[in-house]
C-alpha positions in Angstrom: -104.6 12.7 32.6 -103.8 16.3 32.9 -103.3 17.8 36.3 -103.0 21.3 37.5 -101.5 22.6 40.8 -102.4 25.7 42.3 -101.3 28.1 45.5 -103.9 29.7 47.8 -103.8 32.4 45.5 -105.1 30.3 43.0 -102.1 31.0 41.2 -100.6 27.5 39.0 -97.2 26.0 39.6 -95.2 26.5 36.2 -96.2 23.5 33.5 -92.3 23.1 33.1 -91.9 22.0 37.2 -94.8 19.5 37.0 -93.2 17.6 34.2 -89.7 17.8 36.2 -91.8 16.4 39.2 -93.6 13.3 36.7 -89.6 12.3 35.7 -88.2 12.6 39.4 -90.7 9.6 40.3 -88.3 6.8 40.6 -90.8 4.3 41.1 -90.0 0.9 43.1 -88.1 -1.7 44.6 -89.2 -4.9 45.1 -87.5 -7.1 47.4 -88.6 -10.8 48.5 -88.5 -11.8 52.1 -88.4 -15.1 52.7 -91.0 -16.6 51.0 -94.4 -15.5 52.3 -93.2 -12.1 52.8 -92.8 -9.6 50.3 -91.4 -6.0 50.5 -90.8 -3.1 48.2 -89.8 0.6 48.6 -91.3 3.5 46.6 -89.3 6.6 46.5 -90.2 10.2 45.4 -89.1 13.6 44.7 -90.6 17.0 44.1 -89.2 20.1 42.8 -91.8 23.5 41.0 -92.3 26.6 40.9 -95.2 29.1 41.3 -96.1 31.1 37.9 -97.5 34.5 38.4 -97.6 34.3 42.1 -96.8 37.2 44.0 -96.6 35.1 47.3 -94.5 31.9 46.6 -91.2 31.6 45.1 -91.1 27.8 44.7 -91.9 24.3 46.2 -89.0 21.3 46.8 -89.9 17.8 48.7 -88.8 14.1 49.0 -90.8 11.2 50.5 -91.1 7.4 50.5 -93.1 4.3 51.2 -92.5 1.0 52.7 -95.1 -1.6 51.7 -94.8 -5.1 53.3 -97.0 -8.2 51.7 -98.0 -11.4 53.4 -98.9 -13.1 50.4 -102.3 -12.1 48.9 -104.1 -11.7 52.7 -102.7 -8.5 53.4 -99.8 -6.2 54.5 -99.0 -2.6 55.8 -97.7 -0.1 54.7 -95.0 3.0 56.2 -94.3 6.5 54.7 -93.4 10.1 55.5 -93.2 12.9 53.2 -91.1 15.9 54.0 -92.0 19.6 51.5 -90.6 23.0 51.8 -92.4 26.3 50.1 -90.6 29.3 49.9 -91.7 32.7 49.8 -90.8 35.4 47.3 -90.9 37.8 50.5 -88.2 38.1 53.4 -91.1 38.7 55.7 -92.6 35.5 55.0 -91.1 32.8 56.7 -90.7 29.6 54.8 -93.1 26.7 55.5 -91.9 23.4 56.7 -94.3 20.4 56.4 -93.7 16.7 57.3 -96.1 14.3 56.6 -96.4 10.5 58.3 -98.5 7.7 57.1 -99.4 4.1 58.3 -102.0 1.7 56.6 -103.3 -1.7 57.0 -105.1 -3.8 54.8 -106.6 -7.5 55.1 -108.0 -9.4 52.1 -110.6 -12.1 52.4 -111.4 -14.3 49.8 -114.4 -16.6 49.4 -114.7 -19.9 47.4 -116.8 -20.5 44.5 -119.8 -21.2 46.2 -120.9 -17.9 48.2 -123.1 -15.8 47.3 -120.6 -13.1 46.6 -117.8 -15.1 45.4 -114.7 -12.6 44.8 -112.9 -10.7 47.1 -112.8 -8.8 50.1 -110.7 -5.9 51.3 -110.8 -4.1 54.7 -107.9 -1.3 54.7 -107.1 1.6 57.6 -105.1 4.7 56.2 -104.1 7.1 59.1 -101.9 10.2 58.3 -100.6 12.8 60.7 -99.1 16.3 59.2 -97.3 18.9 60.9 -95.6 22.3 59.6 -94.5 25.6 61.0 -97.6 27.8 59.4 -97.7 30.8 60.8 -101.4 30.7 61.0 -101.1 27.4 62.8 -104.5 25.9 61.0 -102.9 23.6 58.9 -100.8 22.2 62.3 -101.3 18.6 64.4 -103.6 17.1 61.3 -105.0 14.2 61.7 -106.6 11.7 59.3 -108.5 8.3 59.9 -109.8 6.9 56.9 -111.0 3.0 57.1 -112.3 1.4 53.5 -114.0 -1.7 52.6 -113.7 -2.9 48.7 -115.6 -6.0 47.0 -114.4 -7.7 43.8 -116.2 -9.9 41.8 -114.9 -13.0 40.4 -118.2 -13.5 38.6 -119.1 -9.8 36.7 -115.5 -8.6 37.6 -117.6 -5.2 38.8 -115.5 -3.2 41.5 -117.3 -1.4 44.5 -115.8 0.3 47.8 -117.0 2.2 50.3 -114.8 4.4 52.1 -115.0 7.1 55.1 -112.5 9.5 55.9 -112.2 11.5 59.6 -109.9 15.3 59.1 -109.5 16.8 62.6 -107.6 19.9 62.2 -106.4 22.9 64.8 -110.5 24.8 64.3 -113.4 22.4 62.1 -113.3 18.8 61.4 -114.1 17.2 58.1 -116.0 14.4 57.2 -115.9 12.4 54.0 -117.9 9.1 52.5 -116.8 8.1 49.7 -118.2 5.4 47.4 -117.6 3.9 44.5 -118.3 1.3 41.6 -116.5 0.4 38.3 -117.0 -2.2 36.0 -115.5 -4.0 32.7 -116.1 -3.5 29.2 -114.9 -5.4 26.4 -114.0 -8.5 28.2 -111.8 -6.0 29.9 -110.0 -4.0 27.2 -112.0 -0.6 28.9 -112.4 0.2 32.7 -114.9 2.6 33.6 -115.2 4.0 37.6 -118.0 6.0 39.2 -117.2 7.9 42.1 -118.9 10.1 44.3 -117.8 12.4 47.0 -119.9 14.3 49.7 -118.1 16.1 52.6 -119.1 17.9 55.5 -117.2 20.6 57.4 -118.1 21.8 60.9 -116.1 24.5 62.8 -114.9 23.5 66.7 -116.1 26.8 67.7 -118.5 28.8 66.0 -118.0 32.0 67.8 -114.3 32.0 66.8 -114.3 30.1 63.1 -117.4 30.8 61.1 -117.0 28.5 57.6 -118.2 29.8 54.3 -119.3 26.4 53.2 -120.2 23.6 55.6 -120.7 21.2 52.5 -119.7 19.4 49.5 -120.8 17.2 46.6 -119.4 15.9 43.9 -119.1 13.2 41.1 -116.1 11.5 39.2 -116.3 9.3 36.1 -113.1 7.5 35.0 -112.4 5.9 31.8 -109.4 3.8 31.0 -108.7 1.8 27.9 -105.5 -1.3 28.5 -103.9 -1.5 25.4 -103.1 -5.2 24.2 -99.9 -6.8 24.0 -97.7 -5.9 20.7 -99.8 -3.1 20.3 -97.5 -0.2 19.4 -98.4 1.7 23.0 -98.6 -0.9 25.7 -99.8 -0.3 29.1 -103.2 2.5 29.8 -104.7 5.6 29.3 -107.5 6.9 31.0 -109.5 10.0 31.3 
């Protein structure tokens, strides 16, 4: 999968930083804890530059993640995310942005004879940013975003349902998000189907008037899982 970053100028970060960002990923450590709890740290770094901007100079970050299991019924999970842009102009001050997240998920899981026999998954992501934008919109974000995920144990189809709550400085965002994906090939190919609709409404609409109040659109996914002692081994998707 192919990504592209881009400023507010629309301008992209240079190809060369993204792959130095992909390679900085140093993945995860998994410790065990006893043995019904299980813990592993996730660490990451970040480190671009803009191409052809004629605002930003460059991008540098570092974050990580503390996930903690209780076997398979659930487990939370801790991060914060710290990034710095620089500006190619001295009259620009240099944004600082720190990011905090904390997310909960319990898994239920029926027997054999339910009617939906599979499993259940309620999860609650919250995230609070802060940074020194001059501009101050971007300030004091805050995000609540509950989802609730079926698997099936008996067509091995995947569907979610999820809702997200943005409540920034001037307009709030809402999001609903849901989703289905199912097998093919006894499971060699994974297809998704995702949609996303959003609605934006300004706090005060003799101060902030919005050019676009609303939003819809559609994802497909498609990943193929390569089999074992098959030359490439893990997945690709598109």
């Amino acid at each position: 999968m192919l990504t592209r970053y881009f400023d507010s100028d629309k301008k992209p970060i240079n190809s060369i930083a993204i792959v130095s960002i992909l390679l900085l990923n140093m993945g995860s450590v998994s410790v065990q804890a006893h043995q019904d709890w299980s813990k592993k740290a996730d660490f990451q770094f970040l480190n671009g530059s803009y191409a052809n901007s004629d605002k930003r100079d460059a991008i540098s970050g570092f974050g990580g993640f503390l996930n903690f299991d209780y076997l398979d019924r659930g487990g939370y999970t801790l991060g914060i995310n710290a990034n710095k842009v620089e500006f190619l102009s001295t009259s620009a001050s240099d944004i600082d942005q720190y990011a905090f997240y904390l997310g909960g998920k319990l898994n239920y899981f029926t027997n054999a004879t339910a009617k939906f026999f599979g499993r259940f998954t309620l999860r609650l992501d919250t995230h609070y940013i802060s940074n020194n934008d001059d501009t101050g919109g971007t300030d004091g974000v805050k995000v609540l975003a509950p989802q609730l995920a079926f698997s099936s144990y008996t067509s091995g189809n995947y569907y979610d349902i999820g809702f997200a709550y943005s409540d920034y400085e001037k307009l709030s965002v809402t999001q609903l998000t849901p989703s289905y994906a199912f097998p093919l090939r006894q499971g060699a190919e994974w297809v998704q189907l995702r949609a996303n609709m959003i609605l934006a409404a300004a706090k005060d609409d003799q101060v902030t008037k919005l050019d676009k109040t609303s939003g819809f659109s559609v994802e497909l996914k498609a990943m193929h899982i390569f089999a074992p002692g098959m030359f490439l081994k893990g997945a690709a998707s598109i």
